[in-house]
C-alpha positions in Angstrom: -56.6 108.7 98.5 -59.6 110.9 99.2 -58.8 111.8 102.9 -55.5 112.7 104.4 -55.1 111.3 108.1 -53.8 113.6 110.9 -51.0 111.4 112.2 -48.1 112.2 114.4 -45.1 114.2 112.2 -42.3 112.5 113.6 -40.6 111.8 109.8 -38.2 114.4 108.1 -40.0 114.9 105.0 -38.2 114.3 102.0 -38.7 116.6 98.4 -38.3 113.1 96.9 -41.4 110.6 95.8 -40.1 107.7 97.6 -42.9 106.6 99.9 -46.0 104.8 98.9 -49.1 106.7 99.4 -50.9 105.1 101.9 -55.1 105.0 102.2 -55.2 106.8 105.2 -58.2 105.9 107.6 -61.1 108.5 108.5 -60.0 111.7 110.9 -59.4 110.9 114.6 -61.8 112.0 117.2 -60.5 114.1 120.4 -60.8 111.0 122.2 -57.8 109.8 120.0 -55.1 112.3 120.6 -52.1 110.2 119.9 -53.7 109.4 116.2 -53.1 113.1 116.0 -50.4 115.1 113.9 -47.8 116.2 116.0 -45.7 119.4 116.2 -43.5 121.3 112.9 -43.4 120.1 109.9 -39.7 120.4 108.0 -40.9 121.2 104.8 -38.2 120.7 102.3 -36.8 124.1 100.7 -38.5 126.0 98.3 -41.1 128.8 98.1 -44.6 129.0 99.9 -46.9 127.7 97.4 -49.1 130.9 96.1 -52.7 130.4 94.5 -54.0 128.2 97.4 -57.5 129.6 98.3 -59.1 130.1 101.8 -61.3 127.2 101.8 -64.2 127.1 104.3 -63.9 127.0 107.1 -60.3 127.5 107.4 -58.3 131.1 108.3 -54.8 132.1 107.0 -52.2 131.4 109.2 -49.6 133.5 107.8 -47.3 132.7 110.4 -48.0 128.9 110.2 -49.1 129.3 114.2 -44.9 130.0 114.5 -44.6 126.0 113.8 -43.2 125.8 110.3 -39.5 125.7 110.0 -39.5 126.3 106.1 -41.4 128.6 104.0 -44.9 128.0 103.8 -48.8 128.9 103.1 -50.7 127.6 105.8 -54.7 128.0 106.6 -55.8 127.1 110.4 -59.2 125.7 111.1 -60.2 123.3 114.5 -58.6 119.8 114.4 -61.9 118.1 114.3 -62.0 120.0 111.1 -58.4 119.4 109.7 -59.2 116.2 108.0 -62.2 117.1 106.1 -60.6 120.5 105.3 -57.6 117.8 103.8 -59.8 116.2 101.6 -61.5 119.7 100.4 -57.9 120.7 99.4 -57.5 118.1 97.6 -60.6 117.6 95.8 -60.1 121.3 94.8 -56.1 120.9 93.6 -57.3 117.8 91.6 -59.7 119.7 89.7 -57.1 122.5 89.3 -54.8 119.3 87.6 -52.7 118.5 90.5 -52.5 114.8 91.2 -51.7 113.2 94.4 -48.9 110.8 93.5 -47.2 110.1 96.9 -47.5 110.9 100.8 -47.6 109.5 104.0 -50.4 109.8 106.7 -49.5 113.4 107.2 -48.7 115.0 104.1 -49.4 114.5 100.1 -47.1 114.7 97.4 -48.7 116.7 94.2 -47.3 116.8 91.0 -48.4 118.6 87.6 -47.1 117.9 84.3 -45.8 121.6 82.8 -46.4 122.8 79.3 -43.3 121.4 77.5 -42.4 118.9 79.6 -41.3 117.7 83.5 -43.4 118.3 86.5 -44.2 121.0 89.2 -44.3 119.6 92.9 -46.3 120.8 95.3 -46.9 119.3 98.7 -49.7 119.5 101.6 -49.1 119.1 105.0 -51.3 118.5 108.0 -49.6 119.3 111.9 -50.6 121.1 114.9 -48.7 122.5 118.3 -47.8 119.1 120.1 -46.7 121.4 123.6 -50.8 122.1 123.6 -53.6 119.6 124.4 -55.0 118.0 121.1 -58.1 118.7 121.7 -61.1 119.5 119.1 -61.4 122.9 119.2 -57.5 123.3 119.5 -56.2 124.5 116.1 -54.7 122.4 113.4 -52.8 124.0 110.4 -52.4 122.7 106.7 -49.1 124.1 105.5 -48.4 124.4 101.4 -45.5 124.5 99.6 -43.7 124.0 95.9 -41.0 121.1 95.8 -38.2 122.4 94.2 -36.9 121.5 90.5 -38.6 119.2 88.3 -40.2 116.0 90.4 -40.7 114.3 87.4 -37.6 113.8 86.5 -35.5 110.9 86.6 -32.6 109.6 89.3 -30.0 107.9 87.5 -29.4 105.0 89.0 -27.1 104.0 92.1 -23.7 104.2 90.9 -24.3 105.6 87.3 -22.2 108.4 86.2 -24.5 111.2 84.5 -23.8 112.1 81.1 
């Protein structure tokens, strides 16, 4: 769970913890482009997450490079730098008591339990501009932001009424 894999986007992501988290293998080389991520990420609706530091050696990309169809806080650096910038974030979130509880090769589900009860959500998520050559020194973007509602809660299940 320590690295996050740049993999191609080709999912609608889901606000939901439904997919397994999946051990992703080691960041692609340039000589891999199709193991890279691919264009916009959908990220589900909610605010850009605030709080995120600048880590090195990654920029603010307050437009999310124009690639982000949802609101977002997103940090550029190379894409020979994305994946070990990945794992920086989230070494740093998990000492800030976020743990990664789902994902896919692309993205990871956070979640922290709130004082009185339920969860906060917040997700990460690793693209870059598919209409451009993937190569190293092309930038790749991280994009943060908060899931909606309380993730911790519980789905009734299929065909229950609420009470």
């Amino acid at each position: 769970m320590k690295s996050l894999l740049i993999a191609a986007l080709t999912v609608a992501l889901s606000p939901t913890l439904t997919m397994a988290k999946t051990q992703a293998a080691p960041a692609p080389t340039p000589a891999q482009p199709s193991a890279l991520a691919a264009a916009a990420p959908t990220i589900p609706p909610g605010p850009a997450a605030t709080g995120i530091p600048i880590l090195t050696p990654a920029r603010e990309a307050a437009d999310c490079g124009g690639l982000a169809r949802s609101p977002a806080f997103c940090v550029t650096a190379q894409l020979d730098q994305i994946g070990g910038l990945a794992e920086a974030y989230e070494t740093h979130l998990s000492e800030k008591g976020w743990l990664a509880a789902d994902g896919d090769e692309n993205r990871i589900i956070f979640v922290k339990r709130r004082d009185g009860g339920g969860c906060d959500g917040l997700q990460m998520i690793a693209f870059y501009d598919e209409s451009k050559p993937a190569e190293a020194t092309a930038p790749g973007y991280l994009g943060f932001a908060t899931i909606p509602g309380n993730v911790c809660a519980a789905k009734p299940p299929a065909g229950a009424t609420p009470q």
